[in-house]
C-alpha positions as CSV (number, residue, x, y, z in Angstrom):
1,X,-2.4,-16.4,-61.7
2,X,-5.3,-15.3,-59.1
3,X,-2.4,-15.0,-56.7
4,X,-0.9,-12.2,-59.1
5,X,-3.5,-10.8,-59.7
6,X,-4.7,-9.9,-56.2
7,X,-1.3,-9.0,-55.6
8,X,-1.2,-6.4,-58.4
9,X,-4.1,-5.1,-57.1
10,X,-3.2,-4.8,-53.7
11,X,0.3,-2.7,-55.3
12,X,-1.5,-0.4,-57.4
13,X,-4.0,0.2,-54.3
14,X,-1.3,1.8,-52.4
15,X,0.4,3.6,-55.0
16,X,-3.3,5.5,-54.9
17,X,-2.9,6.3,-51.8
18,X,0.6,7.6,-52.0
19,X,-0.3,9.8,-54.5
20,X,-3.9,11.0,-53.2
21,X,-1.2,12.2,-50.3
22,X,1.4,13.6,-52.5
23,X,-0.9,15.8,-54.7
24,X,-3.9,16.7,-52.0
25,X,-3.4,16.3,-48.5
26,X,1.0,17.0,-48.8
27,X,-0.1,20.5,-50.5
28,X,-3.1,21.8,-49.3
29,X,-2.2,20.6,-45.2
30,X,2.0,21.1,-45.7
31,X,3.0,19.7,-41.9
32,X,5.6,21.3,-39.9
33,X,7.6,19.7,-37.1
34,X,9.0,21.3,-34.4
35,X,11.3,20.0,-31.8
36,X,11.4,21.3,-27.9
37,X,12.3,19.9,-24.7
38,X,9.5,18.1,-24.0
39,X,8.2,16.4,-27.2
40,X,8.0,17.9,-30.6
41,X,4.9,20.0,-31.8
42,X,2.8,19.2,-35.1
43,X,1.6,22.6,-36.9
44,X,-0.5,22.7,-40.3
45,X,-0.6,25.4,-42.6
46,X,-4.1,25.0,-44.4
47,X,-5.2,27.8,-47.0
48,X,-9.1,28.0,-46.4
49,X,-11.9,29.7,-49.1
50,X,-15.0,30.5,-49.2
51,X,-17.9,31.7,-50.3
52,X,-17.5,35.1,-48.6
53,X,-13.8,35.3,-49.7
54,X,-14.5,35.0,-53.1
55,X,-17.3,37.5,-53.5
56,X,-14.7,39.7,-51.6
57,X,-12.3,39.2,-54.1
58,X,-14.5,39.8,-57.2
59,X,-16.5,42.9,-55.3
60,X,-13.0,45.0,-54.4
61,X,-12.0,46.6,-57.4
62,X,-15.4,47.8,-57.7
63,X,-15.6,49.9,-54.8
64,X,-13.6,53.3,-54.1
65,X,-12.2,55.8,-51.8
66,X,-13.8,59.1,-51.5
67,X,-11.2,61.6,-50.3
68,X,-13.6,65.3,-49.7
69,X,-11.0,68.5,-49.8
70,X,-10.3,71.7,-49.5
71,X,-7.5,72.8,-51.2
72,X,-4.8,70.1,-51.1
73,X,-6.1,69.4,-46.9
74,X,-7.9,66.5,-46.6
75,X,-11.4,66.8,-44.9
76,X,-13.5,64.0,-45.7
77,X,-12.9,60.3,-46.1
78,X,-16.0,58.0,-47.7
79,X,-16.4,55.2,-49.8
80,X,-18.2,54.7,-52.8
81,X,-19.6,52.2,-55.2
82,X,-18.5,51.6,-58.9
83,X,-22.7,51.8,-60.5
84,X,-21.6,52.2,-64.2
85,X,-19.1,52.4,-67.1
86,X,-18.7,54.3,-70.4
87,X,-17.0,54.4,-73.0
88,X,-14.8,57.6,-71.2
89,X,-16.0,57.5,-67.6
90,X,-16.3,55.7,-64.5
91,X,-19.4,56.7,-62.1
92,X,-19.5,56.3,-58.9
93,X,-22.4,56.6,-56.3
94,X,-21.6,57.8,-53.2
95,X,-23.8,59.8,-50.3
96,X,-23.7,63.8,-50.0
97,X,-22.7,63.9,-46.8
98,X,-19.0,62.5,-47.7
99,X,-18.5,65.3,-50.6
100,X,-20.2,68.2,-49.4
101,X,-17.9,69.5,-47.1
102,X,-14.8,70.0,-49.3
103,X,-14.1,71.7,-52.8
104,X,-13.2,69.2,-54.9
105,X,-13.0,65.6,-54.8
106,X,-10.2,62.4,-55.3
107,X,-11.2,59.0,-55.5
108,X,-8.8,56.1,-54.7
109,X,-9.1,52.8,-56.6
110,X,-8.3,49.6,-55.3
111,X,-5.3,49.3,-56.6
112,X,-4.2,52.7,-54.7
113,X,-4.6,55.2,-58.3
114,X,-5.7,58.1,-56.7
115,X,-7.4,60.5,-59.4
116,X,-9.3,64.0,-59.2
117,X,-13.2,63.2,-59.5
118,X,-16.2,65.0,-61.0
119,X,-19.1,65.9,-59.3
120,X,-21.9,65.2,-61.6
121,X,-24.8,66.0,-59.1
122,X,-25.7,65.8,-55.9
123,X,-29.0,65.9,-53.5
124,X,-28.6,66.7,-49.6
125,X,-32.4,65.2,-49.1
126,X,-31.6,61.9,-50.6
127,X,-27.8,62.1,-49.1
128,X,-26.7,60.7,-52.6
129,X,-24.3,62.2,-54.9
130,X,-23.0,60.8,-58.5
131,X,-18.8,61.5,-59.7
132,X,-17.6,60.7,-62.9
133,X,-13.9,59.7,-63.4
134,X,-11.6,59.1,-66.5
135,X,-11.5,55.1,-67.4
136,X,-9.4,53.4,-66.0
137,X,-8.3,49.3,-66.6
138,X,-9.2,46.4,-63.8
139,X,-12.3,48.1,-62.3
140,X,-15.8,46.7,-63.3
141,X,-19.4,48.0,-62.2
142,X,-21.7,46.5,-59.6
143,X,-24.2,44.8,-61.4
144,X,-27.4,46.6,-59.6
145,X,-29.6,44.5,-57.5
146,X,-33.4,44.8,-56.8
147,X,-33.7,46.1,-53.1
148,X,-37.4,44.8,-52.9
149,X,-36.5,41.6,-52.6
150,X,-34.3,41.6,-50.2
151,X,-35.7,39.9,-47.1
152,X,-34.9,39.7,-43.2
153,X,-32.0,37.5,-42.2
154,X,-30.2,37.8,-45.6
155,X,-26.5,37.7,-45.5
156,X,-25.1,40.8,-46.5
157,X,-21.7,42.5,-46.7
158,X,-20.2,45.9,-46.6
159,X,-16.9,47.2,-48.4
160,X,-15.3,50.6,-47.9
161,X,-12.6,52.8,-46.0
162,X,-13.7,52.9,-42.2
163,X,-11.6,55.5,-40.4
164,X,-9.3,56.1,-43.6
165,X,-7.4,55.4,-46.1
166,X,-5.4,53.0,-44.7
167,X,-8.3,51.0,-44.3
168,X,-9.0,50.6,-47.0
169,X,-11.3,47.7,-48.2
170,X,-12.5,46.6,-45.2
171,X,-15.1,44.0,-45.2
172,X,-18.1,43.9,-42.2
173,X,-20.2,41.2,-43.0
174,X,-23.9,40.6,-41.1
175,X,-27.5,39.9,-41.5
176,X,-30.3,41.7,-42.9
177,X,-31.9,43.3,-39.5
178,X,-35.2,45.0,-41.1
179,X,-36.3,46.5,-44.5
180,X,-38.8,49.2,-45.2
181,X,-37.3,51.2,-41.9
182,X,-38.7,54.8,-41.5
183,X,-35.8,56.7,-39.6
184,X,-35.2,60.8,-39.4
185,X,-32.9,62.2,-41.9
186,X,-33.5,65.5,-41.0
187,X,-36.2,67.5,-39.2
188,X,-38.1,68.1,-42.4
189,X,-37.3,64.5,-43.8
190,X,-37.5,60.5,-43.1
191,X,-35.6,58.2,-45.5
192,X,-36.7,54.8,-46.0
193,X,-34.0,52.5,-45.7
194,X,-32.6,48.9,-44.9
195,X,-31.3,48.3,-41.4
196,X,-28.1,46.0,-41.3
197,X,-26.2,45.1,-38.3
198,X,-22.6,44.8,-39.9
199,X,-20.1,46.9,-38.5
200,X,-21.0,50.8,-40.0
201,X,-18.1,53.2,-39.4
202,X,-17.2,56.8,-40.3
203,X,-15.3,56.1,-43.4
204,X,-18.2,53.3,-44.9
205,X,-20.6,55.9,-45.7
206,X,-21.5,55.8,-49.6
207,X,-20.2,52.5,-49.7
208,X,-22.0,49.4,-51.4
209,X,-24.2,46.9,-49.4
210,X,-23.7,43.8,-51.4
211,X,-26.0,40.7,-51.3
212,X,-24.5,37.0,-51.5
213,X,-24.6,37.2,-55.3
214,X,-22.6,39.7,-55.7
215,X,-25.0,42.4,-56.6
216,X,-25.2,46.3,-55.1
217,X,-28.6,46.1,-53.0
218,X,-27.8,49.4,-50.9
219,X,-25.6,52.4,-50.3
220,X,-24.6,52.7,-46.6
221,X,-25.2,55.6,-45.5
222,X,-25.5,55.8,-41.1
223,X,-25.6,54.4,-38.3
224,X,-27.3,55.1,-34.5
225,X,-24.3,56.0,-32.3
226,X,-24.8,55.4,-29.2
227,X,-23.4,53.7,-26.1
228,X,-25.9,50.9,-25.5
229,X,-26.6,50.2,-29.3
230,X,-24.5,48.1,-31.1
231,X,-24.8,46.4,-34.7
232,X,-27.8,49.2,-35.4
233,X,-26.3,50.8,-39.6
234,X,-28.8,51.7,-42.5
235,X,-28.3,51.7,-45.9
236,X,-30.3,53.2,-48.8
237,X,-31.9,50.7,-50.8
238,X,-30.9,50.6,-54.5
239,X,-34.2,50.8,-55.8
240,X,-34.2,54.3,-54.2
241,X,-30.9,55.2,-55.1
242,X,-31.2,54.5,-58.8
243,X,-33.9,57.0,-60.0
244,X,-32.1,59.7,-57.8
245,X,-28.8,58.9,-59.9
246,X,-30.8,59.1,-63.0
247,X,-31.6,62.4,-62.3
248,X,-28.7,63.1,-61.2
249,X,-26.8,61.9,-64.2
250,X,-28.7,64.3,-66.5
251,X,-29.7,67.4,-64.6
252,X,-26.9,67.0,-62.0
253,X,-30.2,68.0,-59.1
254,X,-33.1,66.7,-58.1
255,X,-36.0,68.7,-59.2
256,X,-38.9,67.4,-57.1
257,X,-43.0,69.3,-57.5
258,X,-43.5,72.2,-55.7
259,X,-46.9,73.8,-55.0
260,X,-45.8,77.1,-53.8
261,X,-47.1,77.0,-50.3
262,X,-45.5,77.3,-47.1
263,X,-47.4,75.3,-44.0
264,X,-47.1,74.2,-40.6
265,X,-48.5,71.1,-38.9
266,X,-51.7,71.7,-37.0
267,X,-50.2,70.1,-34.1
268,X,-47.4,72.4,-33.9
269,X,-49.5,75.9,-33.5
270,X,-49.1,78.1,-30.7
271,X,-52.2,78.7,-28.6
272,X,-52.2,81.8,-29.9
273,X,-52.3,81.1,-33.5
274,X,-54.6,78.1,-32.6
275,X,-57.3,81.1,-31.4
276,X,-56.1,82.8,-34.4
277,X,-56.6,80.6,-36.5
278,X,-59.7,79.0,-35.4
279,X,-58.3,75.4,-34.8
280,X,-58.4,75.1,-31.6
281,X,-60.4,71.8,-31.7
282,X,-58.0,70.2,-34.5
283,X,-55.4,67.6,-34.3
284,X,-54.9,66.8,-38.2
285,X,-53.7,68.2,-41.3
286,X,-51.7,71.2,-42.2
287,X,-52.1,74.7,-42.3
288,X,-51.6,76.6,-45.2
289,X,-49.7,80.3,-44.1
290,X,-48.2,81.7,-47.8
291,X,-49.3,81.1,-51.1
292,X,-46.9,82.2,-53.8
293,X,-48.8,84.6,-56.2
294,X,-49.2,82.4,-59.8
295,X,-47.5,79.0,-58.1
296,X,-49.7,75.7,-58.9
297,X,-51.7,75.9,-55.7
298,X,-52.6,80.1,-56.1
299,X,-53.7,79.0,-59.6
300,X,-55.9,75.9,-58.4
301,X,-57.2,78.3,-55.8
302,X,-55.6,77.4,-52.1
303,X,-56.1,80.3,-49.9
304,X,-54.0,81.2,-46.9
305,X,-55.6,79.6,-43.7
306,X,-56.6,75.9,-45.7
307,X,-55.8,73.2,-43.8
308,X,-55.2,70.6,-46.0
309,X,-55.9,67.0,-45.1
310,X,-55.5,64.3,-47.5
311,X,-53.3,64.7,-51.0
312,X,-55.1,62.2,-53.5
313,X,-56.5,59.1,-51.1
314,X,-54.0,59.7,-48.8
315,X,-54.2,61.3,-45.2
316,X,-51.7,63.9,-44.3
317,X,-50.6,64.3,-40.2
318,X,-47.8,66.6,-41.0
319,X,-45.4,69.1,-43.1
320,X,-42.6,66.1,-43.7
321,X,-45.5,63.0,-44.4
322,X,-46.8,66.0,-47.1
323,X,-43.5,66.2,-48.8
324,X,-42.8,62.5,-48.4
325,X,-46.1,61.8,-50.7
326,X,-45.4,64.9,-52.8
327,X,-41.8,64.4,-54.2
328,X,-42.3,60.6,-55.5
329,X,-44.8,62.0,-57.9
330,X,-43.5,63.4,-61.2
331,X,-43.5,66.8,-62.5
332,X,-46.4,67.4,-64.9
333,X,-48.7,64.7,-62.6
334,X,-52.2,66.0,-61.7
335,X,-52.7,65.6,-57.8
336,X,-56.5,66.5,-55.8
337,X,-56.2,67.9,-52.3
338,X,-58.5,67.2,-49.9
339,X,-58.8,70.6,-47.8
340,X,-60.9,72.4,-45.6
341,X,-62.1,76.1,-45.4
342,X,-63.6,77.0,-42.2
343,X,-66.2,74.5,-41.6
344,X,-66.4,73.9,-45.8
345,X,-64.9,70.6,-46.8
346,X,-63.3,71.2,-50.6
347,X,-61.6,69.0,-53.3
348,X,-59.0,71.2,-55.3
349,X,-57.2,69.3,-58.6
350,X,-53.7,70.9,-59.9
351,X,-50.8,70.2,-62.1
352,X,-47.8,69.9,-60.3
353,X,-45.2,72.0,-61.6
């Protein structure tokens, strides 16, 4: 009887293994053969996943093409990310620079639906810009990240059209290379930004910077091109980008607080208007060269040759720090300058308007 039983056992142990064969390794490893002249050759076909190609998967219908035109010429190619969905509408974030130059506006789906777009807003100092376009089936919004905890060495990927439509939906994948960066939009203007070194091409701008779960953490937006750099692309981080769409959304422009001044940095004067306007021994600060009759600062009492050197607690060194500290307050906020008037140091309080 023992003798049966061991032998039963023995049988139904290699039927396992015939099967564990047949229904795993057969399928997921099918073996090819191939004969040639000097032996045969063993191939295997394996079909590999992973984590990156299945976020890929679930990010893509998500993410757009921006086509900019003029007429029915193309001039333009971007990319943009799916942020939100109505009950009519599909918006889309994407950066100014990819729009501006055309008249009007397609966006491509993934699925290759290419449909006329609405410009809702858009802001050339933030290089953001929101569209709206008519519902559609199979596309789903980002869910939005929180850019502030993103951290150094974070795995990150970027979707989008590099070079064109036919690329369309191109992945670059790479690490998290800084956060908090201070780099030159403009002369007048420095955007705070993420710095990512997966592959940022003409075509991926507006695009979404998505973290390992799946969420929208950035909007790429450029990259240094140079010879000797490599792997050197920014992106906006969301938590900058969302109250920018807000606004956007409702007033379709940004309206940021204006004083009604006009000023140039100190350090910037011609010796000339450094004897002109005794400065001669001053480094800091900015000068104050227009007031606008019955603006905020003509009301609080700013005079034409102020310098101004501090708004609130903090000190200013130029025109662009100045508006950097001025437009993230709110309209309606009350703000103290710290100036001075000759050799007379003054405090000044006014609304911002």
């Amino acid at each position: 009887m023992k003798r049966w039983s061991l032998l039963l056992l023995l049988v139904l142990f290699a039927w396992n293994i015939i099967l564990s064969y047949e229904l795993f390794f057969k399928d997921i490893y099918p073996i090819f053969n191939y004969s040639t002249d000097n032996g045969s050759i063993t191939s295997a076909h394996s079909e590999i996943s992973s984590d990156v190609s299945e976020l890929v998967e679930k990010c893509e219908n998500k993410v757009v093409t921006i086509i900019a035109m003029i007429d029915d010429e193309d001039v333009g190619i971007g990319s943009g990310a799916i942020y939100k969905i109505d009950e009519r509408f599909v918006y889309v974030v994407t950066n100014h620079h990819v729009i501006n130059v055309g008249n009007h506006v397609r966006a491509m789906f993934a699925d290759s639906t290419n449909v006329e777009a609405e410009i809702v807003g858009s802001d050339e100092l933030s290089d953001l810009a929101v569209l709206k376009i008519p519902k559609k089936d199979k596309v789903e919004a980002f869910t939005v990240g929180d850019s502030t905890l993103v951290k150094k060495g974070e795995y990150v990927i970027a979707m989008g059209s590099p070079l064109g439509v036919e690329y369309q939906g191109s992945v670059s994948g790479g690490l998290i290379s800084g956060v908090n960066r201070t780099v030159a939009a403009s002369q007048n203007w420095d955007m705070t930004v993420l710095q990512i070194d997966a592959a940022i091409n003409p075509g991926n701008s507006g695009g979404p910077l998505i973290n390992m779960a799946g969420e929208l953490i950035g909007i790429n937006s450029m990259k240094i091109s140079d010879m000797d750099v490599e792997g050197f692309g920014f992106a906006i981080p969301i938590n900058e980008v969302i109250p920018i769409v807000s606004q956007l959304e409702v007033q379709g422009k940004v309206i940021r607080p204006n004083l009604g001044i006009r000023a140039i940095d100190i350090s910037q004067l011609s010796p000339y208007e450094r004897y002109h306007y005794d400065m001669e021994n001053r480094e800091e600060g900015i000068l104050v060269t227009e007031v606008t009759s019955k603006g905020p600062a003509d009301q609080a009492g700013i005079q034409e040759g102020d310098v101004i050197l501090k708004i609130d607690q903090t000190k200013i060194t130029s025109m662009k720090e100045f508006r950097q500290i001025l437009y993230k307050k709110q309209m309606g906020e009350r703000v103290t300058l710290g100036i001075m008037r000759g050799s007379q140091s003054l405090k000044v309080e006014m609304k911002l308007k």
